[in-house]
Every structure is written in C-alpha cells, then in structure tokens.
N, C-alpha and C positions, 0 to 999 in steps of 0.2 A: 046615204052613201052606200052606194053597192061593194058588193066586194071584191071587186077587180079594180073600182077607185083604190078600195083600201090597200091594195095590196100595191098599184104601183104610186101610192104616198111618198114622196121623199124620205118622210121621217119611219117610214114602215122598219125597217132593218133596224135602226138604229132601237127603237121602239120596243121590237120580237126581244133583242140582245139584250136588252135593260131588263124584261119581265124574268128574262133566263137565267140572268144574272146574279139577280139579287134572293130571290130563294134559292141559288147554289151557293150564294155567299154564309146564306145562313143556314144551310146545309152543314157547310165547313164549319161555322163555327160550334153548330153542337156535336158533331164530331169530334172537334179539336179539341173542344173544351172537356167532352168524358175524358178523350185520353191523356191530356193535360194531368186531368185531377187525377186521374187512378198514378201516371207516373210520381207524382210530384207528393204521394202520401205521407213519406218519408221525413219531407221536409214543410215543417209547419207555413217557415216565411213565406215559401213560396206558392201552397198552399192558400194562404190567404192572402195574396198577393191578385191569384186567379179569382177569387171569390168575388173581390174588391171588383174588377174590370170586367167582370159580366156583363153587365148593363153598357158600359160604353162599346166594347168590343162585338157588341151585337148591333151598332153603329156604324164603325168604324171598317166592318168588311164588308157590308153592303154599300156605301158611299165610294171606295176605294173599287167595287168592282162596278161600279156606273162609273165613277169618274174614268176608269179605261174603254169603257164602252162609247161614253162622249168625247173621249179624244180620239177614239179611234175612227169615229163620224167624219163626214164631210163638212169641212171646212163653210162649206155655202151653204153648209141648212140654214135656214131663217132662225134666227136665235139662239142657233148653238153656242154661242158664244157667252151668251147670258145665264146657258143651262150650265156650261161647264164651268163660270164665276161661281152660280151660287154654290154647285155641286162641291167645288173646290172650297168653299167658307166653309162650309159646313162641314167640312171632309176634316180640316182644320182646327174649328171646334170640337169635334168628336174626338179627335188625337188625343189633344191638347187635354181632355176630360181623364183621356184612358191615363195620359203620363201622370194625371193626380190622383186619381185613386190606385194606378200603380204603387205610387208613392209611397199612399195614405196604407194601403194594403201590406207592403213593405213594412211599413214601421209598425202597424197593427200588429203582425207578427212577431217582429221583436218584441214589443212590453208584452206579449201576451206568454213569452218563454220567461217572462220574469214571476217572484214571487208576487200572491194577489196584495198584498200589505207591505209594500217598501218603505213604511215610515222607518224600521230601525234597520235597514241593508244598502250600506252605504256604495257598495254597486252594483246593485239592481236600480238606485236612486239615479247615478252618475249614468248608465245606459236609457233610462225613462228620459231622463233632462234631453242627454244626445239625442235622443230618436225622434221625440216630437218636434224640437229647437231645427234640426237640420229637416224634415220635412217639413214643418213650415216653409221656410227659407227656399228649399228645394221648389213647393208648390209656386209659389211667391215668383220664382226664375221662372217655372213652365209658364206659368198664365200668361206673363209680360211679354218672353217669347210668341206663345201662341197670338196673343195677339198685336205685336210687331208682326209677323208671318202672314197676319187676317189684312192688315193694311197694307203690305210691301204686294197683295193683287190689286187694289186700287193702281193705275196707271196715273191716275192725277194727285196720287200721293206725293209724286215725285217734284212735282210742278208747286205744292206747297210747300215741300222743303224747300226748294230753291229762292222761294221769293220769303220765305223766312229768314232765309240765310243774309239777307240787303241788312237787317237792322238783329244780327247776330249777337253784336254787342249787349246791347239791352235785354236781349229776350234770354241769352244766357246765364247774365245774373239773374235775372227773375228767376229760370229755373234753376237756377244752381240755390239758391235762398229756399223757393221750395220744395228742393226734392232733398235740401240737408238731412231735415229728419226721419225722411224716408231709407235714405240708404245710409243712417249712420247707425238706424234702429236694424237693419238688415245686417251692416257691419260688427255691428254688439251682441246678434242672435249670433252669427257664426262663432264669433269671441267665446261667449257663453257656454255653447253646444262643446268647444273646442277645450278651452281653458278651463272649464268649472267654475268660476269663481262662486256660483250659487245654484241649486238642484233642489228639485221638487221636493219637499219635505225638510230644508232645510232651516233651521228657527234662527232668523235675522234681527237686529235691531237696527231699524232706520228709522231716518226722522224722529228718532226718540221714542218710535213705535216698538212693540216686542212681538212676532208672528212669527207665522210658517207660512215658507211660499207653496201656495196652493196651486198656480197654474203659472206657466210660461210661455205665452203667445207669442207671433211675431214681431210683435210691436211692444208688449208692455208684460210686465209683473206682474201677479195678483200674489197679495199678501196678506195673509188671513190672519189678524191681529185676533188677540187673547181673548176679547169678550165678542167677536165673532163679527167686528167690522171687516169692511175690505179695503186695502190700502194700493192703491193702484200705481207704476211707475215706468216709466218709458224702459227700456232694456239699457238704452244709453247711460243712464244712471248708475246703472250696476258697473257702468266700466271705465266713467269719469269721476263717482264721487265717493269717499269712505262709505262704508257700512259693515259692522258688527255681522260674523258669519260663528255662533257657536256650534253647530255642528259641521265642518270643514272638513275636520279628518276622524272627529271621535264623537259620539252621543254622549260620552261620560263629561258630568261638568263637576265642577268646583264651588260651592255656595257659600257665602259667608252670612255669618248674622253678626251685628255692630250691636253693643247696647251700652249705655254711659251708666257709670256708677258712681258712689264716695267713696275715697282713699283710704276706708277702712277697710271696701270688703274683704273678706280672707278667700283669696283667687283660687286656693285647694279645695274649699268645698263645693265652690262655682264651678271649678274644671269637672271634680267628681259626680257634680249633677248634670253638664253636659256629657260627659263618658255614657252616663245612663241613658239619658232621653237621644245622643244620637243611634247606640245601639239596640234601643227598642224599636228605635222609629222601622218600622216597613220600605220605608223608603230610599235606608241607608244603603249602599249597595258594596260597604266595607274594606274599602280601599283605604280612607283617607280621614282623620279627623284630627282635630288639635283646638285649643283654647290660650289665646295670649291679648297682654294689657298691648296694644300697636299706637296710644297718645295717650297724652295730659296735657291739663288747662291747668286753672288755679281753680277751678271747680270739682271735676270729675275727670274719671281715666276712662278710658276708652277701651271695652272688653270688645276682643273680634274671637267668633269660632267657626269653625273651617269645618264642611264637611262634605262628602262628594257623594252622587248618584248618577244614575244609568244612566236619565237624559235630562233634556229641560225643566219638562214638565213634574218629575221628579223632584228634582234638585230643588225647584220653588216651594212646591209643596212640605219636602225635608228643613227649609230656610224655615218657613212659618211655626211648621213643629216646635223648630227648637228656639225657635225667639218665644212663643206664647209659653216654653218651660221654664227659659231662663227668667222671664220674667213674673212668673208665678212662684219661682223659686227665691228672688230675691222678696215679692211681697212679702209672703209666708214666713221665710226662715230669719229676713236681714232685712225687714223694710228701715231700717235706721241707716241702712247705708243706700239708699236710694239718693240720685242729687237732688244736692241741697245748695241752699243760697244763706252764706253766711255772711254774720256783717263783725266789724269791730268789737271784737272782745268774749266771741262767743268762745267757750271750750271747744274741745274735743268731743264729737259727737260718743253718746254714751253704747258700749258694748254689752251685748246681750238684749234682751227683746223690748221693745218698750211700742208706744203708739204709732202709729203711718204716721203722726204731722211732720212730714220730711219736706215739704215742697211740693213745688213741679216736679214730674220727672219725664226723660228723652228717652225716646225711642226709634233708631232708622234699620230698613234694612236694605244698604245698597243693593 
C-alpha cells in the first residue's frame, strides 16, 4: 500500500484522530490525576476514593475520547457502526467499573477514619456496619444498571421484550418467586445499614447459637460462634425473626450463676463467700453484684448470684469463677448441705461437718 493509497483511506482521518486521541486522553489523566491528589490531601475519603479509580479511570477517558472520535466519523465507513457498538460496551463497562470502586474507595475511607479495633466502640462499629452494608447495596445498583445500559444497545433487545410480553403472566410469577430472595435480601441490607438492628462485632444468640457477627455481606451474615464455627444467615432473617442482640446499646452484661442446695445451708456465709470471690475476680468490673434464694422444691432451694462485667466475653468467664467458688465452697465448708434425697423418716440433716455421703448434687448455669 503506498502512501498516497493511505492517505486517501476512508477510514485515514478518522484513524489519525483515534491514535491522537487516546494518548491525550491519558495525557489528561496523569495530569488530572497529580492535581487531584495534591488538592484533595486534606480529605482522606476523597483521597482514596481517587486511589481506588485509577485503574478504571485510565479506561474510561481513552474509550470516551474514541467513542467521540467514532461518532464524529462518517456515517458510511464500512463498520463504523460495529466499532462504535463495541466502543460504546466497553465505554460502559469501564464506567460502570469506576462507579464501584468509586464506591468501594468511598467507603474505604470512611472505616479507615475509624479506630483500628472497633470491637468495644459502639460507633465506630454502627458507621463500619453502615459503610460496608450500603456499598454493597450501592455496588449491587451500579452493576445491574451497568448492565441494563450494556443491553438497552442491543436493538433486538427490544423485540425480545416484546414477544416476552404475549405470555407475561406466567413468566412474571416465575420471576417474581425468583428474584424474592434477591431483592428482599437487598431490602434487609438497606434495613440493616439503616435501622441497626445488628453491627459488626455485636455477640448475638441465634438458633441457640452464642457468636459475634464477624462480616455483613450483601446477601447474608457470618457469625462466628464461640468455639470458632461459622454460622451463616440470609440478612432477611435478621429482619423477620427473633434473635437475642446483647450488645445493642451497652458491652456491659449482667451474669448470673444458679446452684441448688439443702434448706439448711446458712445463706450469710454463702453470700459472704460470694462478696469475696466476686471482688477478687479480675473480671468483676464492679458495678453490680448480689446473692438471693429465687426457688424451692421439696428438695432444695435455688441460690441465684448476680454479677456484672465489661462485656460478653467477660461476664462468662466472671459466671465460671464464681460458680467453681461457690461450689468448692459448699464442698469444703457445708458438704452436708449439698442436695440430698430424703425418704420417710429420716431427720434433720446433721449441723456441722461430717462426710460428703449427701447424694447427687445439681448444677446449671443459665
């Protein structure tokens, strides 16, 4: 091909324009992008909000400055029409890429102003939940968009809705049956993100399980139960059915310990040795404690002791302490009133120290 062929090409202009175009696209962009960052030093979100959309936006203004160069072409080039579809997809794609890691960059910024340990700052926890919960949801919108927008260039997109539309009936409930738990799980993320009812670090009992929610995707829970399983749950769940939320407004809990005894024990020296062992304990966080009989059978009474700590994790372990006291305290001091099973005609169990042969004895700690 000589070059005076070349030069009177059809496609020659349009051709020169694209090669010119697209390294002044990227021109601009590393321009844009220094002075971007230098302005926006200030503000971290926005900050890495740029960071995030480098890679697409080094896309997105080369594609954008073809696709003006191919519409600005003649109509009659042979395939112009083909070059400006794909141009156009992909111009679309590459958006659609920048509006999620806009997003994604967006919300990066936010948790990254928060403390690095939000297990005990109940709103640094309540903005972590919002920021991921709504970018999800927000990604979730762009993609669906983008690509509604990728099919609505199809011109015989339009010719499939339409002969869709003859047996409308039918195909509606089908989609409506399967896109319920698409967009009711969509509907319970905004819920979520919105209302609180549950945020990342907070220790739930569900299903009879005891955890902390570990993550909050778009779709579902992760719940990291006590001995390090994971308990997985649709999001919808969280917003049609009970479940146990002890940290909601406060990490400080309330723990009880239950232990059953005989109707002699003398409850002042039991109280006096719970006094002890709850304020030795490490774990006591000294708000709150007390010792009372709360039932009777015709067997034994029912000693309950109260005492309170920081958070969960505490509060179980402060439980353990003082039931493995209380219960070495009656071995020890008063195994004759441990329960017993008496039959017709027996006395009064005898005061003062004598052998363990007491029985069985119970032990719960709700």
């Amino acid at each position: 091909m000589t070059l005076q062929s070349l030069l009177s090409h059809p496609w020659f202009d349009d051709l020169l324009a694209a090669v010119i175009a697209a390294p002044l696209a990227l021109l601009v962009h590393f321009l844009g992008g220094m002075l971007l960052r230098r302005v926006t030093r200030s503000a971290p979100k926005l900050q890495r909000t740029l960071i995030n959309i480098q890679a697409p936006s080094r896309l997105v203004l080369p594609l954008a400055a073809l696709q003006m160069v191919w519409q600005a072409g003649e109509d009659n080039l042979h395939m112009m029409g083909t070059v400006r579809h794909v141009n156009g997809l992909l111009l679309i794609a590459a958006t659609t890429w920048l509006a999620a890691r806009a997003v994604n960059g967006f919300a990066d910024g936010v948790v990254a102003q928060q403390p690095a340990d939000v297990t005990e700052d109940l709103r640094a926890r309540s903005v972590l939940t919002q920021t991921r919960v709504l970018a999800r949801t927000v990604n979730f919108i762009v993609v669906v968009a983008g690509l509604a927008m990728m099919l609505m260039t199809f011109p015989g997109a339009r010719h499939v809705g339409a002969s869709l539309l003859a047996s409308a009936g039918v195909i509606g409930i089908v989609a409506g049956l399967a896109a319920k738990p698409v967009f009711s799980n969509l509907l319970a993320g905004m819920q979520i993100a919105l209302a609180q009812p549950i945020r990342i670090g907070d220790v739930l009992v569900v299903e009879g399980e005891w955890g902390r929610v570990d993550e909050i995707t778009g779709t579902f829970v992760v719940l990291r139960i006590w001995d390090d399983r994971r308990l997985i749950l649709p999001l919808s769940y969280f917003i049609e059915k009970p479940f146990q939320n002890w940290t909601r407004n406060s990490f400080q809990l309330l723990g009880a310990v239950v232990i059953y005894v005989d109707y002699g024990m003398p409850m002042d020296a039991l109280r006096a040795e719970v006094e002890r062992l709850v304020k030795a304990a490490p774990e006591w966080d000294g708000r709150f404690f007390n010792v009372q009989v709360t039932d009777a059978n015709d067997r034994t009474i029912q000693v309950r002791a109260l005492c309170t700590a920081a958070n969960a994790g505490l509060t179980f372990d402060l439980r353990c302490r003082v039931c493995e006291g209380m219960v070495a305290f009656v071995q020890r001091e008063y195994p004759q009133f441990l329960p017993r099973t008496r039959t017709e005609g027996s006395g009064p169990a005898p005061v003062g120290p004598t052998d363990a042969r007491s029985g069985d004895g119970a032990l719960s700690i709700p």
